[in-house]
C-alpha positions as CSV (number, residue, x, y, z in Angstrom):
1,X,113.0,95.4,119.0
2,X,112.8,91.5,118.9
3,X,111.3,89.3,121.6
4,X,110.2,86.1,122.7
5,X,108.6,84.1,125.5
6,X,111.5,81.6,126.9
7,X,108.3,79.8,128.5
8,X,106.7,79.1,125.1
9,X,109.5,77.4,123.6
10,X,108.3,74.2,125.4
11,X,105.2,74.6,123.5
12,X,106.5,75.7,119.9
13,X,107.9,79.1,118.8
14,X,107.1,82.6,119.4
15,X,108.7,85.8,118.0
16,X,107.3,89.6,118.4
17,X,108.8,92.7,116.3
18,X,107.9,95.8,117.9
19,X,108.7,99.2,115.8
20,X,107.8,103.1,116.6
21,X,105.2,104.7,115.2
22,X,105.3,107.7,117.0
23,X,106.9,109.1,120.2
24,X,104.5,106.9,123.0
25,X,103.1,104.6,120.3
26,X,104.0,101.7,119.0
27,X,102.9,98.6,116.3
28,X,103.9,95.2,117.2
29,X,103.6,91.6,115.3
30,X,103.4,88.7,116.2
31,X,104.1,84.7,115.2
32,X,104.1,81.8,116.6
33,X,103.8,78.0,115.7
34,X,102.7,75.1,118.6
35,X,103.1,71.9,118.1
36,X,102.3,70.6,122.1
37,X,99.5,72.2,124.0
38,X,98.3,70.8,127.5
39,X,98.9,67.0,126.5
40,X,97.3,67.4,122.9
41,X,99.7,67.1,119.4
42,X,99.1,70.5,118.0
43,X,100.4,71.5,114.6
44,X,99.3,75.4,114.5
45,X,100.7,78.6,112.8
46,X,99.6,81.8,113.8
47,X,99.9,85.7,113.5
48,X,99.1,88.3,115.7
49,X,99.5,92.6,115.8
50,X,98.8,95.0,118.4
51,X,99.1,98.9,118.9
52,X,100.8,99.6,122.3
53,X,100.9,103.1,123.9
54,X,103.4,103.2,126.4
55,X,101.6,105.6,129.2
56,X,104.5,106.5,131.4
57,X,107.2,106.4,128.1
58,X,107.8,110.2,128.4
59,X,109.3,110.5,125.5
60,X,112.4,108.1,124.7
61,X,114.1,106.1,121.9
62,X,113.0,102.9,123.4
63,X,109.5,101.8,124.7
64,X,109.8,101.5,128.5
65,X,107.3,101.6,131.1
66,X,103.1,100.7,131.5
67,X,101.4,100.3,128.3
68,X,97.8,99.6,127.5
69,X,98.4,96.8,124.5
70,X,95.0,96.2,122.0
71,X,95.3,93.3,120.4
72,X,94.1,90.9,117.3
73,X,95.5,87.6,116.1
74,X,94.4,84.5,114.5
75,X,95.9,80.8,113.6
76,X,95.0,78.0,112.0
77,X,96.4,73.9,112.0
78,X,95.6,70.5,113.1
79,X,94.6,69.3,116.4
80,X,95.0,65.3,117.2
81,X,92.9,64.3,120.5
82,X,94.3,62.2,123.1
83,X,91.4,59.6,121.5
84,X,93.5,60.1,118.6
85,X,91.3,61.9,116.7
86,X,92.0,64.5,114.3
87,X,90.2,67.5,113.2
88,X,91.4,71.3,112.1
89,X,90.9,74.8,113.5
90,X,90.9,78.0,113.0
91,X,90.7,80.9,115.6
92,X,90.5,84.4,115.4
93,X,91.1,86.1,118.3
94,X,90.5,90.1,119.9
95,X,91.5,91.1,123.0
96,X,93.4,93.9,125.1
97,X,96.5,93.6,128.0
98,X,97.8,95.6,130.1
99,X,101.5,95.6,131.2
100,X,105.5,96.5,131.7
101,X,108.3,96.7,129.9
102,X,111.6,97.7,131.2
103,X,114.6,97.9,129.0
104,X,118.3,98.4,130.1
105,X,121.0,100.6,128.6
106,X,122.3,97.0,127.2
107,X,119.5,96.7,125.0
108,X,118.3,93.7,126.7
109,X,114.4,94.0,127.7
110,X,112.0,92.3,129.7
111,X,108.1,92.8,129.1
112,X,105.0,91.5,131.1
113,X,101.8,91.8,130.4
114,X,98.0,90.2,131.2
115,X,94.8,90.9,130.0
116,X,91.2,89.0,128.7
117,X,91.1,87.7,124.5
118,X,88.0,86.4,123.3
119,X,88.6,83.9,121.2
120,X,85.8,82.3,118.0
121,X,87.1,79.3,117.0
122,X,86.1,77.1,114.0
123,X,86.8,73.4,113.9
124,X,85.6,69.9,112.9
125,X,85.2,69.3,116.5
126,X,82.1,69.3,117.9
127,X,83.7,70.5,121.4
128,X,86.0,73.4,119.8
129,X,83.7,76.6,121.4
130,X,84.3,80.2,121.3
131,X,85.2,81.8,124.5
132,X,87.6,84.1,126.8
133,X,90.9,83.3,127.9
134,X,93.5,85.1,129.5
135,X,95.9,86.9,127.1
136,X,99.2,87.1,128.8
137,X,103.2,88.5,127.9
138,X,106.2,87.4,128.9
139,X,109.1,88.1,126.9
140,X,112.7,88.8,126.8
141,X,114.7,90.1,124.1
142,X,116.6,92.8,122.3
143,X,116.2,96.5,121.5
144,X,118.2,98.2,118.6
């Protein structure tokens, strides 16, 4: 299965694989890369992987349903300040979400999901801090 997050286009691009390990589980990775991020010229690449077990999958070919979603990632880049400032970063990232995903007999799916990641950055900025911040999902895409 291949998704992304229509909503994260605006800030750069995101892609997740998602592949069956066993009847309710499931291994995922992620990718992204940003290069806008709430007014700030961001150039950052970044990986992510999670295990998923779907709770209510009973048993089909396609994950569907509530999943519990534990999650790592990390990414790394330049950040340039409004100030104009520039300095790099590098996060690393561990965190868990909780969510939906329904899939229809055209293959097209739809997944949501929200949960906490905490998040230790390190960066040439003396601001960059490590932290919690919400971990959330919302994808479409295609199951074959």
């Amino acid at each position: 299965m291949v998704k992304t997050n229509p909503i994260g286009l605006a800030f750069g691009n995101f892609i997740t694989y998602e592949r069956v390990i066993s009847p309710s589980s499931f291994f995922l990775v992620k990718g992204n890369y940003m290069y806008k991020l709430f007014g700030l010229d961001v150039s950052l690449a970044g990986l992510g992987a999670g295990y998923r077990y779907y709770i209510t999958h009973a048993k089909k070919e396609v994950p569907s349903g509530f999943y519990a979603n534990p999650l790592v990632s990390a990414a790394f880049g330049r950040i340039k300040d409004s100030d104009g400032s520039s300095y790099s970063a590098t996060t690393a990232g561990v965190g868990a979400e909780l969510g939906y995903q329904w899939v229809w007999s055209s293959g097209f799916t739809l997944d949501l999901g929200i949960g906490p990641m905490y998040n230790f950055v390190f960066s040439d900025s003396e601001s960059a801090g490590n932290g919690f911040t919400p971990s959330v999902t919302l994808a479409i895409g295609y199951a074959f």
